[in-house]
C-alpha positions as CSV (number, residue, x, y, z in Angstrom):
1,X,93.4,127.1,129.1
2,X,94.8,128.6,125.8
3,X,97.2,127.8,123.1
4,X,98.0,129.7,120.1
5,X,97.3,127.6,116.2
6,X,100.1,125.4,114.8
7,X,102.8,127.6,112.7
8,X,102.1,125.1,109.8
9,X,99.0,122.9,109.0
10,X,100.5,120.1,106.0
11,X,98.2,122.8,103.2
12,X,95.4,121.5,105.3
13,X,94.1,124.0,108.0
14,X,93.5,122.8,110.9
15,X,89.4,122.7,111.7
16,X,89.5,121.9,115.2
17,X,91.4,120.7,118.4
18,X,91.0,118.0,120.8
19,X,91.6,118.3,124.4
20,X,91.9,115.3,126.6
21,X,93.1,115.2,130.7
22,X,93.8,112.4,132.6
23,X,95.0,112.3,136.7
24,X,98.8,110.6,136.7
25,X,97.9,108.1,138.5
26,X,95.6,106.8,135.9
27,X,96.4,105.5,132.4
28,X,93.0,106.3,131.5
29,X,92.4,109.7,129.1
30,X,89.4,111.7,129.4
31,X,87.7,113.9,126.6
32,X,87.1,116.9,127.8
33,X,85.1,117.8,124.6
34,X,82.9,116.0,122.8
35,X,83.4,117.5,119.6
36,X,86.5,119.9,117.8
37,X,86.3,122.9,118.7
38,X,87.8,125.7,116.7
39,X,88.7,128.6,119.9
40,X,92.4,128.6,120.6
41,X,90.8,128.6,124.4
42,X,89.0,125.7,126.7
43,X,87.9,126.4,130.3
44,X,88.2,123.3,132.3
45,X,85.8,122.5,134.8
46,X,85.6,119.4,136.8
47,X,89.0,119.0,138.2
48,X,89.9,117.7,141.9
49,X,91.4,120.0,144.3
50,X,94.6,117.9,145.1
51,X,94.8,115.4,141.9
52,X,97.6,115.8,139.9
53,X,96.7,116.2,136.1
54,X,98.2,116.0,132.8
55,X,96.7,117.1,129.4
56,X,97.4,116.9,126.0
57,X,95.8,118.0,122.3
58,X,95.2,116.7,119.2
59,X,94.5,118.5,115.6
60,X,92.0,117.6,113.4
61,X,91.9,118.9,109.4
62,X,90.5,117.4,106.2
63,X,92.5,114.1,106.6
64,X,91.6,113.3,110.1
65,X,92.6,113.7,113.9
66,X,95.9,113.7,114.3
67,X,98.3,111.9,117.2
68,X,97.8,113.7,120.6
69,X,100.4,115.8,121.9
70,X,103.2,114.7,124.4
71,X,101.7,115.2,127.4
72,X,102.0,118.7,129.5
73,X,104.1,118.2,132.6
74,X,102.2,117.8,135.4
75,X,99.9,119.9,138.0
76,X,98.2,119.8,141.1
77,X,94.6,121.2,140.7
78,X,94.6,124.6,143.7
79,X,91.2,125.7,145.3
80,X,89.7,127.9,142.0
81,X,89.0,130.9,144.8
82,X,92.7,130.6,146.7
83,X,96.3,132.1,144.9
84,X,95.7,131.9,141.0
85,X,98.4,129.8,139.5
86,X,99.5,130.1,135.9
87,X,100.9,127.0,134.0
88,X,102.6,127.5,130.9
89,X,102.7,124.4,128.9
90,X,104.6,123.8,125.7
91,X,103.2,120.6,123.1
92,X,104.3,119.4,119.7
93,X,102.2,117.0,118.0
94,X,101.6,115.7,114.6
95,X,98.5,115.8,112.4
96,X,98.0,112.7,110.1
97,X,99.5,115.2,107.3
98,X,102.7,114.4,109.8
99,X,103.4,118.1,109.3
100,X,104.9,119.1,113.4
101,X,103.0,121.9,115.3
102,X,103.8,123.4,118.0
103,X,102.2,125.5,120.3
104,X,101.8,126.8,123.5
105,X,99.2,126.3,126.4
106,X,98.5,127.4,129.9
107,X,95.5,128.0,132.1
């Protein structure tokens, strides 16, 4: 996945992003990385040929991590070698500067 850096950062930049996934039918959200990471890209391994998924991202700067995103719609994980798919995702989210960013994402 990719998304492109927030069009404002508070006068903060942003050092890093959160990504976190969860399957729809689970309140439960799932790190994907352990620590922020600074590429504007993510490859997601791990996912379920058939569960429906959801991400979303959070910003982190000086201050702190941020609120996550409002969650991308959904999407049912396809077989890696079958049709490729591409999802494009749009998420605004706030960084504890509450400064809104927006940005987009897709796989």
């Amino acid at each position: 996945m990719t998304w492109q850096p927030p069009k404002e950062d508070g006068g903060s930049p942003v050092a890093g992003y959160h990504v976190e996934r969860r399957v729809t039918s689970s309140p439960r959200w799932i790190k994907i990385n352990k620590a922020a990471i600074s590429e504007l890209q993510l490859k997601v391994t791990d996912l379920l040929e058939e569960n429906e998924y959801e991400f979303r991202i959070m910003a982190e700067n000086k201050i702190g991590v941020g609120p996550p995103s409002s969650p991308c719609p959904p999407f049912v994980a396809k077989d890696a070698f079958g049709m490729h798919v591409s999802y494009l995702l749009h998420f605004s989210f706030k960084i504890l500067a509450l400064v809104s960013f927006e940005f987009n994402f897709c796989n």
